[in-house]
Structure formats: C-alpha cells, structure tokens
C-alpha positions as CSV (number, residue, x, y, z in Angstrom):
1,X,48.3,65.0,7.3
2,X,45.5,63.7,4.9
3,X,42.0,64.8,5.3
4,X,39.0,64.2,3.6
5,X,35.4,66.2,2.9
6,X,32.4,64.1,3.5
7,X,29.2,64.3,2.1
8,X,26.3,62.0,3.2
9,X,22.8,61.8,1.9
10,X,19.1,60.4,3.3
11,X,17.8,60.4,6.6
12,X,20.5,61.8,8.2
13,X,19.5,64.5,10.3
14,X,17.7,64.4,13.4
15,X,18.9,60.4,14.2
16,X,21.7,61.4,15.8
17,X,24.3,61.4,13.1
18,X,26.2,64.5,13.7
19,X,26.8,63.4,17.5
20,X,28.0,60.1,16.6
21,X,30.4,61.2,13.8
22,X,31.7,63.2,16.5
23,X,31.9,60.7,18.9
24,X,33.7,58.3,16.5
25,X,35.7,60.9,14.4
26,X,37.6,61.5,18.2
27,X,37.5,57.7,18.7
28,X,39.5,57.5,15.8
29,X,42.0,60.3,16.9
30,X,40.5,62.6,13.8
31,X,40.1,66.3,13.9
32,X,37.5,68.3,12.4
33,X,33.9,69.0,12.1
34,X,30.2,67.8,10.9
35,X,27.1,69.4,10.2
36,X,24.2,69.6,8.8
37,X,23.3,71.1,5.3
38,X,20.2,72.7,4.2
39,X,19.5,70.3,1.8
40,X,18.7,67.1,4.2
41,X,22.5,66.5,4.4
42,X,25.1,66.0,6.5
43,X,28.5,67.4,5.7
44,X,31.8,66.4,7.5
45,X,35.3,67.5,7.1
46,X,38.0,65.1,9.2
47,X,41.8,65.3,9.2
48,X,43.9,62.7,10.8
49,X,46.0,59.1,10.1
50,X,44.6,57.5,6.7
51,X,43.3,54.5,8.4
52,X,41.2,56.1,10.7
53,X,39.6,58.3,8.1
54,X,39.3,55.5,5.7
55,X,37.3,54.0,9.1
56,X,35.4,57.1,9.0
57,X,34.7,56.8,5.5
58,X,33.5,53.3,5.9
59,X,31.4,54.0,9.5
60,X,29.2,56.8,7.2
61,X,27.4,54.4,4.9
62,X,25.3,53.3,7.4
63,X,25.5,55.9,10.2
64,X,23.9,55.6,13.9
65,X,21.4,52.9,13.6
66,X,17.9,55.3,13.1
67,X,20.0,56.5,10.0
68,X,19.2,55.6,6.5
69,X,21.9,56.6,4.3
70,X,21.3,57.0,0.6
71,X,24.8,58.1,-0.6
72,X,27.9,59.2,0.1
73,X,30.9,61.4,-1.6
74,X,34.3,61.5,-0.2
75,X,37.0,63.9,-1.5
76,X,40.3,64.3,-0.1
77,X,41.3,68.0,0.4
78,X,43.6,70.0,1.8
79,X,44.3,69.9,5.6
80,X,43.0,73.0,7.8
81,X,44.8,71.7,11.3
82,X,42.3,72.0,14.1
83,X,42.6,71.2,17.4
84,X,39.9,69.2,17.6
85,X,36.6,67.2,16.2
86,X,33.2,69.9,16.4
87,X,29.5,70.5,15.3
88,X,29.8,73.3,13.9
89,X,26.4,75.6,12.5
C-alpha cells in the first residue's frame, strides 16, 4: 500500500489543521498521523489507496479555511500499517 510523508509550511498551527487532516485523512479511508513540528510546521504521514492520498495531497495546499499555507513537500515512503488516522505529539 502506498504512503506518503507530508510536510506543510505557514500558518498552520493553531487553525485547526491537524484536526481536519484528521478528519479528512479517515474521510478518505487513509491511515496514519499528523502533527505539529517545532518549527511552525505541520507534519503528516498517510498510508492508503493512491487516489485518496493524492486527494490528501491536493486538500493540504490550502488547509481548513484560517490556514495560510506557504509550501508543501510530499515524499512517498515506506508503509508502517496502522490501524488508524491519529494526532500524535
């Protein structure tokens, strides 16, 4: 199963954005995670069907709407299998 690490940069903490990744990352069937890094960031690693990460993919350039996303890097990795989509720490 394909999976992908997300990396998204701006104002992207405190608007929400790790709740609504969630939210849509198990919308889309996806497992994984998202949090927040100490440098402003938000990190995201998603494992599921290619077109719902690709969906993911496209959702994070512009976020929840209080978002202001400045970039973002996507890397497909290697698969961890988890059971389920959390915000981790």
């Amino acid at each position: 199963m394909p999976a992908f690490s997300i990396h998204v940069t701006g104002q992207v903490q405190g608007v929400f954005f790790r709740s609504t990744t969630q939210e849509n990352a198990k919308s889309l069937g996806l497992t994984g995670w998202v949090r927040n890094t100490k440098q402003g960031g938000v990190e995201i690693f998603a494992e599921g069907e290619p077109d719902s990460l690709q969906a993911l993919d496209e959702w994070c350039h512009h976020g929840p709407p209080s978002a202001e996303v400045k970039s973002v890097i996507t890397n497909k990795v290697d698969e961890q299998h988890l059971p389920d989509f959390t915000i981790a720490m």
